[in-house]
N, C-alpha and C positions, 0 to 999 in steps of 0.2 A: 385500219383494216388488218386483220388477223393474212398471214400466210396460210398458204396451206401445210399440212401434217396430217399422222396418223395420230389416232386416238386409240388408247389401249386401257382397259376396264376391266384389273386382275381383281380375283374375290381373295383367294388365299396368298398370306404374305410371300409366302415360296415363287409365287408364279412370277409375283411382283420383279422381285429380285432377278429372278432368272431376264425376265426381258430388259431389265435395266442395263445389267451384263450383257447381254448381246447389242443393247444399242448405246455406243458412248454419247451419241450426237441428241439422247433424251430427253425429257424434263419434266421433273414428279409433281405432277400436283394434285392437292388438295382443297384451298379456301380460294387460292387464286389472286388474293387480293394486290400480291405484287408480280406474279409473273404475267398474269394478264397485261399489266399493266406498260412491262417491258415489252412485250411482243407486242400491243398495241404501234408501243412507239418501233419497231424494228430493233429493237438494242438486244432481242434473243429473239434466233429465228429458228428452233428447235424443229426438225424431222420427226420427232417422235413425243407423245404426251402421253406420261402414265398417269390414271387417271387413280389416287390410292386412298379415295377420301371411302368407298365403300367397303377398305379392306376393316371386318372384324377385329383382329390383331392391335389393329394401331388405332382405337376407340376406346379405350378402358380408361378409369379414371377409379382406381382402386389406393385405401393406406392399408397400410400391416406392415407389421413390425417397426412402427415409428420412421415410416417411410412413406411417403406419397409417388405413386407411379403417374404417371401425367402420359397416356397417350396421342400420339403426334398429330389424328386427326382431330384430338378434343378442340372444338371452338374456344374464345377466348369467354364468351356467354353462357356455355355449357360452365366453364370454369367458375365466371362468377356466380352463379345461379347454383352451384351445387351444396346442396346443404349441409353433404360432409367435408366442403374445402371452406365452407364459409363457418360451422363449427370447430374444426381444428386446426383450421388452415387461414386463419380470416384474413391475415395482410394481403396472403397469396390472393384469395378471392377481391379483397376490397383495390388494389392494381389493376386486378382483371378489367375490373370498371369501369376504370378510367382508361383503356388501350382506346386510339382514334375514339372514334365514335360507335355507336351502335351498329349503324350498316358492316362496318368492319369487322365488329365481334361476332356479328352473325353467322359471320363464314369465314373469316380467318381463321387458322390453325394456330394451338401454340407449336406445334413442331418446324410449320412453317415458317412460322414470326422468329423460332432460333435458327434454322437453318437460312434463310435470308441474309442474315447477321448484320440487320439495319445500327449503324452504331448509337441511334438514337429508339433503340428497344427496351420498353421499360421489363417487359420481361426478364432479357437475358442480366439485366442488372439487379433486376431483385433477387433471382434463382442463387443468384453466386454467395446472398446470406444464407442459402439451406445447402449448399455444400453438393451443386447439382452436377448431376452426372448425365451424358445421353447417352441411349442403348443403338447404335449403328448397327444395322442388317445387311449379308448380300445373300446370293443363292446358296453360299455352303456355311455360311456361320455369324455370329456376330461380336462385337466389342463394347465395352464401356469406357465413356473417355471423360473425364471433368467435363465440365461447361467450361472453365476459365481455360481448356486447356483447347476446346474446341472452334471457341471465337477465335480467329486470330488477326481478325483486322477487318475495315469496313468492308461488307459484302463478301468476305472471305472466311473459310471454316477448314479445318481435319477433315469432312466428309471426302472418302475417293469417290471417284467416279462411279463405282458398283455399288455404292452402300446407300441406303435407305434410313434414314430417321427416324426410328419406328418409336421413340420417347424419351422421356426425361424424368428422373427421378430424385425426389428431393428428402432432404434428411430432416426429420422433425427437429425443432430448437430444444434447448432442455429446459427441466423446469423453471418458472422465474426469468422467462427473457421477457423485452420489453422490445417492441420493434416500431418502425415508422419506415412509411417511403413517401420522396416529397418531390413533386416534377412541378419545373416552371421551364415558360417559354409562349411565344407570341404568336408561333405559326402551327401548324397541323402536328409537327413535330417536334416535341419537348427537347430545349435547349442542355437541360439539365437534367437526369434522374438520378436521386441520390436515395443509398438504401441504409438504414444506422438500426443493428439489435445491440444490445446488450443483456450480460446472463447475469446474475447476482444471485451470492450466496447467503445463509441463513445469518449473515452477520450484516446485509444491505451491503456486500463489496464486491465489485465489479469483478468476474472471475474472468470473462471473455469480452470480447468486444466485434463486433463485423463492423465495415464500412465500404459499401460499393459504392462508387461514380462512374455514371452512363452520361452517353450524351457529349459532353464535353472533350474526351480523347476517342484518337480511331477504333476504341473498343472498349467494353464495361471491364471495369477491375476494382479488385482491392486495395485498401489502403492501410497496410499492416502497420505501418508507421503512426500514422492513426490509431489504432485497435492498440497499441501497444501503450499508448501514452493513456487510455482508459483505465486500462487493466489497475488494479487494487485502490479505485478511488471507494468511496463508501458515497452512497447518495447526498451525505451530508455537505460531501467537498468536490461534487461530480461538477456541479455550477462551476468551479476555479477550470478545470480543465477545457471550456468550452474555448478561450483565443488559441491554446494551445493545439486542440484538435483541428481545429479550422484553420489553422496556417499550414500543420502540417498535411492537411488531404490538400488543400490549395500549390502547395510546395508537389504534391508526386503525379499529378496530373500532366500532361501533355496537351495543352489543348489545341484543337483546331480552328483555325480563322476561318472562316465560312458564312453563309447569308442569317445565320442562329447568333452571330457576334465575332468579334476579335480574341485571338489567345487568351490577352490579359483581360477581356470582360468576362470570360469564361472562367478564368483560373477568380476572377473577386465573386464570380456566383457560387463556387465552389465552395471558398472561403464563409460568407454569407451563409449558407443553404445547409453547410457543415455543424454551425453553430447553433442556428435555428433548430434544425433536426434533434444535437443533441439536447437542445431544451426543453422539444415534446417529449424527449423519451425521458427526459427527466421526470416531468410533471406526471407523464402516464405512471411509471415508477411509482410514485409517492400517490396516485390513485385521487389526485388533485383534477378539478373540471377544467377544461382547455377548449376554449374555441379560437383555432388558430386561423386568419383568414392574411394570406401575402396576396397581394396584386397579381395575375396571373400564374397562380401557383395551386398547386393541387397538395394537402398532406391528405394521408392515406394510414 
């Protein structure tokens, strides 16, 4: 059973902000899918509910200039469903997919799904290969902060207490990247999310590399150690790098023991998932057919 509270339904993002500033004791919601679910059980028992899913502002889902704006009330469905994220944007869309299930896309927010900051988000783990940024709102101004800079541990974020989430905006890849994201796991929440692009240039040699891993440690990150050891293989010799890759993302991980597995089961699906990963992106690369199917495992 829900406590009681006031419920508060701003149209314009200004007004939003202002009553969030006057009530510290608030709580913003949108899709609802996890603050219901805390105040069902008593673990937030908020006085105040801003209601921000009908603000216009924080609904847009616009690219320009090689950029994707992603507004905070966009669904995760809206997401995969949209024909200009599933043309230019398709990993981004083809992840959307697989978030929970359906009932959840329906109404869950991506603004929400990063500000939550569930460390098992495949979201905030895929975002962190386009170089994502969020746009924080209060009643006199706002900031842009990384994503990497904004998670900072499970359930915990940069957002103050006045600011508002009003989106996230992600950097198109450059020409010639190859990308995948691969989640496995046995329960509602994927034990693993692992995100691997690669850029190559007109000679097939690896110019850049990304590698994120979710799921596994108290927060999604990079693996630069990883991405470094990529850099200047040619497709010919990418295959030799893959024990190499996979040790080293398995080596910068921190993982957590928890009911998803033990440290070291975690740090070997790393390892594992690392390797795999890089040998869709191989194959995709070389424009080779791939049906990849692991035992509870999603590639995307």
């Amino acid at each position: 059973m829900l406590h009681a509270f006031d419920l508060h339904r701003p149209q314009p993002l200004g007004e939003a902000g202002a009553l969030l500033a006057g009530r510290p004791d608030a709580a913003l919601y949108a899709g609802g899918t996890e603050l219901l679910l805390l105040m069902k059980a008593g673990l937030v028992r908020p006085a105040h509910v801003i209601d921000v899913k009908r603000i216009p502002d924080l609904g847009g889902l616009l690219a320009s200039d090689g950029t994707l704006a992603i507004g905070a009330t966009v669904t995760h469905r809206a997401l995969e469903r949209s024909a200009l994220v599933r043309a230019r944007w398709p990993l981004v869309a083809g992840v959307a997919n697989h978030v929970a299930n359906v009932r959840v896309r329906n109404v869950g927010t991506v603004g929400g799904n990063l500000a939550f900051a569930d460390p098992h988000s495949d979201l905030a783990t895929l975002f962190l290969l386009f170089d994502a940024a969020v746009r924080l709102v209060t009643a006199t101004g706002a900031r842009e902060l990384p994503l990497a800079e904004f998670v900072r541990g499970p359930y915990e974020t940069a957002r103050r207490p006045d600011e508002i989430l009003a989106g996230v905006r992600l950097r198109a890849w450059l020409p010639r990247t190859v990308g995948v994201y691969v989640k496995f796991g046995l329960h509602e929440r994927p034990t693993l999310g692992l995100a691997l692009a690669v850029t190559l240039d007109e000679a097939d040699r690896v110019v850049t590399a990304r590698l994120a891993v979710g799921c596994v440690s108290s927060r999604p990150h990079r693996v630069p150690e990883a991405e470094r050891a990529l850099v200047g293989h040619r497709l010919t010799t990418l295959g030799e790098a893959l024990d190499d890759c996979g040790a080293l993302a398995a080596a910068a991980v921190d993982p957590v023991s928890d009911l998803h597995g033990s440290g070291d089961y975690k740090r070997e699906l790393t390892r594992v998932f690392t390797r795999r990963a890089l040998g869709v992106v191989l194959a995709r690369a070389k424009g080779q057919p791939l049906d990849v199917r692991y035992p509870h495992a999603v590639v995307v």
